[in-house]
N, C-alpha and C positions, 0 to 999 in steps of 0.2 A: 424546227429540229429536223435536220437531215440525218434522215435515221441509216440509208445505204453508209455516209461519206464516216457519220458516226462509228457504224461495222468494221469497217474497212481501219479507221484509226486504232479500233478493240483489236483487232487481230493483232498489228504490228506492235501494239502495247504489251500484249501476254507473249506475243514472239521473243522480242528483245527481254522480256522475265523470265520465261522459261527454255529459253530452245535449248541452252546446252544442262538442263538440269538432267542427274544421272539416277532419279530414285523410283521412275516412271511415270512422273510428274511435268513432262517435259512437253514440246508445244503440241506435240504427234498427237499425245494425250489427248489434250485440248482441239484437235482440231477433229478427232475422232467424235468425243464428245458432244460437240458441236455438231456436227452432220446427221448422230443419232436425236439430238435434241429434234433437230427440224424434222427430218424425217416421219418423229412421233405427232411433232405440233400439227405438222397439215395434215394428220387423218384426224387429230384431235380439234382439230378447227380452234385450236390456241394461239395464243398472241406471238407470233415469230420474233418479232422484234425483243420481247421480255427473255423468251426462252435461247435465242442467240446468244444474246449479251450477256445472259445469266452464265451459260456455258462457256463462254469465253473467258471469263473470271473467275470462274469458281473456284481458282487453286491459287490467284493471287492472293486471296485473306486469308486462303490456309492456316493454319498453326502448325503447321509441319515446315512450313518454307518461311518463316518467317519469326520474329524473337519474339513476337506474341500475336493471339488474335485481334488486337484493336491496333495493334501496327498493320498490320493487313488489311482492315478493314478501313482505316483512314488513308490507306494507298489507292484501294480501289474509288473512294467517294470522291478523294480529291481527283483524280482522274477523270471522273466521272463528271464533275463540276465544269473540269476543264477543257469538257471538248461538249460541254452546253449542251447535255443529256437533261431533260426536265427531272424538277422534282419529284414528281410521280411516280416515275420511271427510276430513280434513283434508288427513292424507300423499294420498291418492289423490287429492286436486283437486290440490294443489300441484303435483305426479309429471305430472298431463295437461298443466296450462298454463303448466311451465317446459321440456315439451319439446316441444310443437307447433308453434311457428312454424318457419317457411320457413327465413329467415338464410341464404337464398343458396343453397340445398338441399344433399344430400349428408348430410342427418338421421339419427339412427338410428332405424329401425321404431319406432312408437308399443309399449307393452308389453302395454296391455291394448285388449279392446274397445271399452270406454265412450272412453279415448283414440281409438282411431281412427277411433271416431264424431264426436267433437268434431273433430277435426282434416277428416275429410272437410267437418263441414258449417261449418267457418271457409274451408274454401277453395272451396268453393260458395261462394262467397260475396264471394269474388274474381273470379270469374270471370263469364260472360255480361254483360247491359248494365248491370246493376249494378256490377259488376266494371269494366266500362268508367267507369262515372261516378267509383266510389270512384279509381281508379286518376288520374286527374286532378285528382281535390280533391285526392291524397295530393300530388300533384305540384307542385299552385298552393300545397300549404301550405311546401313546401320549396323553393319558389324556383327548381323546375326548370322548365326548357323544356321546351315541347311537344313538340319534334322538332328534331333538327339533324341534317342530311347527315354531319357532319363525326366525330359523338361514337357511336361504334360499343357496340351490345352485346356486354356483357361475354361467353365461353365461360365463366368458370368463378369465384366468388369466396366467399372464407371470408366468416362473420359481419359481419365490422369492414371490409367492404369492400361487400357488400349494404349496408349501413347508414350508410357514408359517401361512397360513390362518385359522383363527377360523372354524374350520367345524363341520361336524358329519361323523358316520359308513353310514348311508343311504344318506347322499348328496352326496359320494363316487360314488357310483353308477351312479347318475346323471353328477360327474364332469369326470368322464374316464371308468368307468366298459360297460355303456350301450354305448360307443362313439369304442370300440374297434374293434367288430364286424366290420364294415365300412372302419377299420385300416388296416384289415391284407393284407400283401402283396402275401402268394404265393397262389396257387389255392388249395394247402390241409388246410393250417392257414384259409382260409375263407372257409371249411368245417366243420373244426373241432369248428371253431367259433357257428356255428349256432348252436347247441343243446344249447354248454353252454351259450350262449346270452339267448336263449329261459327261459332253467330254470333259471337265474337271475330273470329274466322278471316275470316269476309265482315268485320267492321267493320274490320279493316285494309287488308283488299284495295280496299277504297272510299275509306281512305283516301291511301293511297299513288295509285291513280287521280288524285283530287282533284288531290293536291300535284304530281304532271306532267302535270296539266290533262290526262289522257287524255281 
């Protein structure tokens, strides 16, 4: 198994799936993702190979991008068959990026490390100004408002209610952006957490100022 020639095929796969997506899902996404992934894995002296590939597909079996989650998930496997990724390897990508998304939280602990590497550095990555910008595209691409006095964040919701619920760009915030911080698993994810939880924190309070013209 040529694990470099392997990478190098992962990339231009999730490229050609995502580069022109408009929801902040798009390959930017993914190659940010990625760079935090590694980053974390060699201080964690974790398996690079797992946590690469994990990152580089994570939003291929999405259920957000896709007309269900085992339509996704048999995109990413056959793919994966087809460029003579081992079995091993296979179970263990699948196992990280069909249990790390959010879905409204209340998840159960990722099970291995290279998991809770990928998931920490997917949600870096929601988070700070980045996290602000993607959090608004996600918003203008579903048709939600910016802000309404009227449509309150949710306390608590399963799956199919994160993913279909009337919201806004700024109850976002309240239903996962400010809950992540508290989420991350290795001990660099909850450093790198802190600035960008902080500047969420000031860009809402400026924006709320704004909106009652303080």
């Amino acid at each position: 198994m040529n694990k470099e020639s392997i990478i190098s095929q992962t990339k231009e796969f999730a490229y050609q799936h995502l580069h022109d997506d408009a929801s902040g899902h798009d390959w930017w996404h993914i190659h940010r993702v990625t760079n935090i992934a590694h980053k974390i894995a060699v201080i964690e002296n974790a398996d690079l190979f797992l946590c690469e590939m994990a990152a580089l597909l994570h939003d291929i079996a999405d259920e957000k991008l896709n007309t269900s989650e085992e339509v996704g998930i048999k995109k990413v496997r056959d793919f994966l068959l087809s460029v003579n990724v081992d079995n091993e390897y296979v179970s263990k990508i699948l196992e990280i990026i069909t249990t790390m998304s959010f879905k409204g939280g209340g998840q159960p602990p990722m099970k291995t490390l290279e998991g809770m590497i990928v998931q920490d550095a997917d949600r870096l990555d929601a988070m700070g100004a980045i996290g602000i910008a993607r959090t608004f595209a996600y918003s203008g691409a579903k048709n939600q408002l910016i802000y309404h006095p009227d449509i309150k964040p949710a306390e608590k919701m399963d799956a199919d209610q994160y993913r279909k619920r009337k919201s806004t760009a700024i109850n976002h915030f309240y239903e996962k952006l400010f809950k992540l911080k508290e989420l991350m698993n290795t001990e660099m994810g909850k450093k790198m957490a802190e600035s960008r939880h902080l500047y969420m924190k000031e860009y809402i309070e400026t924006f709320f100022n704004e909106w009652e013209m303080k």
